[in-house]
C-alpha positions as CSV (number, residue, x, y, z in Angstrom):
1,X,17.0,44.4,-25.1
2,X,16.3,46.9,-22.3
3,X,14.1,45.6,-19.6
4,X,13.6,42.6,-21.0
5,X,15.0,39.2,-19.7
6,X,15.8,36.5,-22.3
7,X,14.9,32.7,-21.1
8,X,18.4,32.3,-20.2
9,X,18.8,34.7,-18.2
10,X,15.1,34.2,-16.5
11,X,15.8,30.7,-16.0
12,X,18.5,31.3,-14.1
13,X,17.2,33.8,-11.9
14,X,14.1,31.8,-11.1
15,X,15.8,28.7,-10.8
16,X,13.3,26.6,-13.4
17,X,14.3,25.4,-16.6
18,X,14.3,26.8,-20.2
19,X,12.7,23.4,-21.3
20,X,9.6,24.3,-18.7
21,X,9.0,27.7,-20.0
22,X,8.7,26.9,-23.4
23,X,6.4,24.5,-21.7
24,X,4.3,27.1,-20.0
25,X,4.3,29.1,-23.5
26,X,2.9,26.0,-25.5
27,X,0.0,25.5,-23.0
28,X,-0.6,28.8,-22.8
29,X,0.1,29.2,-19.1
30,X,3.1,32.1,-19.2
31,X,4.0,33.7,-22.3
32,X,7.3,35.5,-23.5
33,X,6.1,39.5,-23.9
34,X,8.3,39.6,-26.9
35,X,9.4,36.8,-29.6
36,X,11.8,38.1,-31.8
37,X,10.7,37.3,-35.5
38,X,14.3,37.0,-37.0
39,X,15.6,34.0,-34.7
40,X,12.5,33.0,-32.6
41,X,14.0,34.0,-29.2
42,X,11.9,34.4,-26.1
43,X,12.3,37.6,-24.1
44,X,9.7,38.5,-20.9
45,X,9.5,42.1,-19.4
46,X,10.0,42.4,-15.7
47,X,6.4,42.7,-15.1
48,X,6.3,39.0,-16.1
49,X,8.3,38.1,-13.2
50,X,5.8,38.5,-10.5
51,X,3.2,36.4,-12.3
52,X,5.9,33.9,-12.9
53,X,6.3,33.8,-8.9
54,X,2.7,33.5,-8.4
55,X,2.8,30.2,-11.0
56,X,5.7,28.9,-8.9
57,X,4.3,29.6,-5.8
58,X,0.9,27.8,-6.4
59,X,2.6,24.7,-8.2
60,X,4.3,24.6,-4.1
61,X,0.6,24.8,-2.9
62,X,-0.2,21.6,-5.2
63,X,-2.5,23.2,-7.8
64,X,-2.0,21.8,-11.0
65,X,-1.2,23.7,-14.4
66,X,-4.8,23.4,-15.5
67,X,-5.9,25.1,-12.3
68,X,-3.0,27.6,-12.3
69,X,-4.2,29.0,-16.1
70,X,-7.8,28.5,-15.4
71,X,-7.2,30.9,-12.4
72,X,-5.3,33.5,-13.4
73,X,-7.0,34.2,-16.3
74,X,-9.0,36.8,-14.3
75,X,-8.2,37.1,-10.5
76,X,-9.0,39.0,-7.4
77,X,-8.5,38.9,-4.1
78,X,-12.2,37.6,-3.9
79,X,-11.5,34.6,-6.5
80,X,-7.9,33.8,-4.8
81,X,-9.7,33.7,-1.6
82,X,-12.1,30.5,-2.5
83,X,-9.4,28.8,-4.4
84,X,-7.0,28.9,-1.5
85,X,-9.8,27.7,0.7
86,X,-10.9,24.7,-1.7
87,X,-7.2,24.2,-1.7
88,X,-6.9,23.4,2.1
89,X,-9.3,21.1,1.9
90,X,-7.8,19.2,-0.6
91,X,-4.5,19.5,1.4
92,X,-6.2,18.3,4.2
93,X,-7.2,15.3,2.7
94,X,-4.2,14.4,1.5
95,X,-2.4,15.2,4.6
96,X,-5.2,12.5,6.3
97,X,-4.0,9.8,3.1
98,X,-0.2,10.3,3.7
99,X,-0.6,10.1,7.4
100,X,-2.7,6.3,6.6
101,X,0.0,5.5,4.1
102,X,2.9,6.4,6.9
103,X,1.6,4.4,9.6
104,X,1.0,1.1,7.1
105,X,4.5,1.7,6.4
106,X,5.7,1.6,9.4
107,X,3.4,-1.8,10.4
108,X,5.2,-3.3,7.7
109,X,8.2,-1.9,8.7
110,X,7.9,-3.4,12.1
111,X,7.0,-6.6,11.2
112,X,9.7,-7.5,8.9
113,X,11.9,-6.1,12.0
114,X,10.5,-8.2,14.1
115,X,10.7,-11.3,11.6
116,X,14.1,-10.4,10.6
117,X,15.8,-12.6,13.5
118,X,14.1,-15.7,12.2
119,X,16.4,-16.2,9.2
120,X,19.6,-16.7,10.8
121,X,17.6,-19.2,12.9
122,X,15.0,-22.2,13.0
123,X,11.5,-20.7,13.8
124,X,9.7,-22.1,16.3
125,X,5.7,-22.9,16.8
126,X,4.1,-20.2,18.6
127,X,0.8,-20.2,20.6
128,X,-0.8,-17.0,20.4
129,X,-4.3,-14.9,21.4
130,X,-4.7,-13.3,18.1
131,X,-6.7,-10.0,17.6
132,X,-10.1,-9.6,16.1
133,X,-9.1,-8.6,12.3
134,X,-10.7,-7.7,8.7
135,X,-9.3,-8.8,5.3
136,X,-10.4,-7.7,2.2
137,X,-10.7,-11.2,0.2
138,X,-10.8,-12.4,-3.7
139,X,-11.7,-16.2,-4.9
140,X,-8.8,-17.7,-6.3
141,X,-9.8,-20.1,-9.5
142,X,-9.6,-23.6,-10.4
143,X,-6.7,-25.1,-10.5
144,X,-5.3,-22.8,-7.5
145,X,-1.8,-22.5,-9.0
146,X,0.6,-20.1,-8.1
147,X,-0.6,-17.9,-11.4
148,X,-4.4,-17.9,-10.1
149,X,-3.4,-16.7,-6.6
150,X,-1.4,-13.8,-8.5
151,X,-4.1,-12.7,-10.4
152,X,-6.6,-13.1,-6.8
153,X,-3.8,-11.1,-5.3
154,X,-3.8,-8.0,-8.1
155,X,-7.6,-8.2,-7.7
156,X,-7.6,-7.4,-4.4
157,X,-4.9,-4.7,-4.6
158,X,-6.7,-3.2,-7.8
159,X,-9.9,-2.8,-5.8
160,X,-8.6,-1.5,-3.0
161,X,-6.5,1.4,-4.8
162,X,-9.8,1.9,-6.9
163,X,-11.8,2.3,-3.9
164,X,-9.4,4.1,-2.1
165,X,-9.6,1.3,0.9
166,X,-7.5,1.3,4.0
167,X,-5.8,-1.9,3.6
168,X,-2.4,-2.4,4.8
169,X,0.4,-2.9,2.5
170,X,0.3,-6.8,2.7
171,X,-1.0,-9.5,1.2
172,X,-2.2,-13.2,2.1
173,X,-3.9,-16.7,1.2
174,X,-6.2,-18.9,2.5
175,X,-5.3,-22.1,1.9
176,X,-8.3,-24.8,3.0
177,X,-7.5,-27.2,5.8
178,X,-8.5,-30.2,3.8
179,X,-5.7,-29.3,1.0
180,X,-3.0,-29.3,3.5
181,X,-3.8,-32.4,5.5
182,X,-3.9,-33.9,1.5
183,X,-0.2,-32.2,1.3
184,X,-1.8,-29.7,-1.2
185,X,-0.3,-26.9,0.8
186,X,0.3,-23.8,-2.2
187,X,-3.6,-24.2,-3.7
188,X,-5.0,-21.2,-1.9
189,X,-8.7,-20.5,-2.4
190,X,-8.4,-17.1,-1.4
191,X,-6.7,-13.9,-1.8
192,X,-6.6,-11.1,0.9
193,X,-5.5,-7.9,1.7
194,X,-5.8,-7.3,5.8
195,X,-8.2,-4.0,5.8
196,X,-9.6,-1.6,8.2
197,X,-13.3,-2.6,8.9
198,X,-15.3,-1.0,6.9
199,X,-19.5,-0.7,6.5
200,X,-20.8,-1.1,3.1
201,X,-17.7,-2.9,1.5
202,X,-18.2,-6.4,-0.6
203,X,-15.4,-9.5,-0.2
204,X,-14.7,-8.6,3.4
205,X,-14.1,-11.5,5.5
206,X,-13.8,-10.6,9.7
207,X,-11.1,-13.1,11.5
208,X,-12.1,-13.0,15.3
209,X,-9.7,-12.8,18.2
210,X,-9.2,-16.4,19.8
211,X,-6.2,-18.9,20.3
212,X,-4.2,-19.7,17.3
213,X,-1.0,-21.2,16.7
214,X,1.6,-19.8,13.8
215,X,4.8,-20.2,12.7
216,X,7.1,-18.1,10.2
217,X,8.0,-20.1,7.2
218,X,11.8,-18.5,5.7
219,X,12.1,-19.9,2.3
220,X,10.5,-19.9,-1.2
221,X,6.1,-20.6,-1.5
222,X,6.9,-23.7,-3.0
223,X,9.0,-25.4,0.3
224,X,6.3,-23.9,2.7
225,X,5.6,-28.1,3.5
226,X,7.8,-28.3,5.8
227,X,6.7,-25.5,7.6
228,X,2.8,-27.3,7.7
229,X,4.2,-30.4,8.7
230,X,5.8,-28.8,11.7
231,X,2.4,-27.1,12.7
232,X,0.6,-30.6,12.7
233,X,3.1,-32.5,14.1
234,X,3.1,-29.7,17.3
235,X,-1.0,-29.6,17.3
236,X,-0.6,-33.2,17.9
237,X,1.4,-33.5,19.9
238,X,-0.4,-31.0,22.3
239,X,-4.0,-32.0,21.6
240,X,-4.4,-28.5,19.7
241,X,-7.7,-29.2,17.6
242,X,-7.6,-27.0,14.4
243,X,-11.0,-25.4,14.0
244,X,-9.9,-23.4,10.8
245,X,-8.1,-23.0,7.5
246,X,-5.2,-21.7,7.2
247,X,-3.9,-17.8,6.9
248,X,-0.7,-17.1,5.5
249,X,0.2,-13.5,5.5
250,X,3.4,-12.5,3.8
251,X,5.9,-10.7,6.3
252,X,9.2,-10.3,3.3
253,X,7.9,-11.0,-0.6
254,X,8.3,-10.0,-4.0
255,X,7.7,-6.4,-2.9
256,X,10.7,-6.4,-0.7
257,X,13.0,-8.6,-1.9
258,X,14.5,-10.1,-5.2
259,X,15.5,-13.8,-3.3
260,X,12.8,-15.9,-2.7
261,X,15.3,-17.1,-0.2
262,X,14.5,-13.8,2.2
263,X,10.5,-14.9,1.7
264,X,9.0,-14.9,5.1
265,X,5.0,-16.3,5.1
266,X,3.4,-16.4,8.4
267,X,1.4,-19.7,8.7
268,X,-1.7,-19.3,11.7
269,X,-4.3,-21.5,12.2
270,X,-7.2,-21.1,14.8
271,X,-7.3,-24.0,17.3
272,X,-9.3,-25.2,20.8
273,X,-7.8,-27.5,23.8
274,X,-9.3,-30.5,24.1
275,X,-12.4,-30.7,26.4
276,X,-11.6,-32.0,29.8
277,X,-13.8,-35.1,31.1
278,X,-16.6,-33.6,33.8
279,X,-14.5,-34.9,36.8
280,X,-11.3,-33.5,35.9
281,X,-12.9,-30.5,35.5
282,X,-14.4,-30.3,39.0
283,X,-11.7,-32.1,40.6
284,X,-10.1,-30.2,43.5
């Protein structure tokens, strides 16, 4: 037919599929001019193909279909003008999102970087000033098995996304002193998600900065033992008082990795130095 195009031939000079513009004919979004009645084919006059570019182009700007057919329904330059604007401001917004999703990214990033080294070697206790931090926490239930802190853990996470909160992409337990000195060490009582400090948001739990000592456990949840035995044994043995539970914050887990072999938890606790007698303390 004479200035017509047939789907074919329009799908190849726009580049899109056959399969999406019978799409955008069922939904009413771009329509063939003519349909031939004999075999059903779809033909579109060469007028079509500028409003096909302005569909194309506005998909790029991140409107979606609805918005597209809504709009060009009955457009001028007036109309176009306050979409595009309520547009950047979406796009601005998102931009501000990905740039938050990009830098948790790359804290998880550097942390398993940093971790990485410990598996080809034992890990060591370390004694550390630890920064003032937020995590966004969730009660884990009676009997504190591995299937309770799970469903703490997708509480937290399900919250967050729901609220849209900046948490970081890692999780974490809180596993009660008490419990590990009993050699309870995997019944957490708490779920958490380290967060952004935030006014106005419940389950929020702020860690202060002060001396703590951790050490990186390499190995599946259910070993970690030996990993609280160490920490003990080195508080001990350098009259380290521990003045907290326990935070474990996952460094390498189910999210990236398949072997529980590659797990790496990082065990802190919060501790003090012993208080010196008065005359050592004043002694020259």
């Amino acid at each position: 037919m004479d200035n017509f195009f047939s789907i074919g031939e329009l799908s190849r000079y726009q580049n899109i599929s056959k399969q999406t513009l019978i799409y955008y004919d069922r939904i009413g979004l771009f329509r063939p001019a003519y349909v031939d009645p004999d075999n059903g084919y779809r033909y579109y006059s060469a007028g079509q193909i500028d409003y096909l570019d302005t569909i194309l182009i506005m998909k790029k700007m991140g409107f979606s279909l609805r918005e597209i057919r809504e709009h060009m329904q009955h457009y001028t330059i007036d109309s176009s003008l306050a979409v595009l604007r309520r547009q950047l401001t979406v796009l601005e917004r998102q931009i501000g999102e990905l740039r938050l999703i990009q830098s948790r990214l790359l804290h998880r990033c550097t942390q398993m970087e940093n971790a990485k080294a410990c598996m080809d070697r034992e890990a060591g206790v370390v004694e550390e000033e630890a920064e003032a931090r937020c995590i966004l926490c969730h009660a884990v239930e009676a009997p504190y098995s591995l299937r309770e802190i799970s469903i703490a853990t997708k509480q937290c996470f399900a919250e967050a996304f729901q609220k849209n909160l900046p948490v970081f992409f890692q999780s974490g337990v809180i596993v009660p002193l008490q419990r590990i000195r009993d050699d309870r060490f995997t019944e957490a009582s708490a779920a958490f998600l380290p967060i952004e400090k935030l006014d106005g948001v419940s389950n929020l739990r702020q860690l202060p900065a002060g001396r703590c000592v951790s050490l990186l456990h390499v190995g599946d949840y259910l070993s970690i033992g030996r990993s609280y035995h160490k920490l003990l044994d080195y508080c001990a043995a350098h009259d380290l008082e521990i003045v907290s539970d326990s935070y474990e914050f996952c460094i390498n887990d189910y999210i990236t990795t398949y072997d529980e072999n590659e797990y790496i938890t990082k065990i802190m606790f919060y501790v003090k130095a012993p208080t010196l007698p008065e005359e050592q303390r004043t002694a020259p």
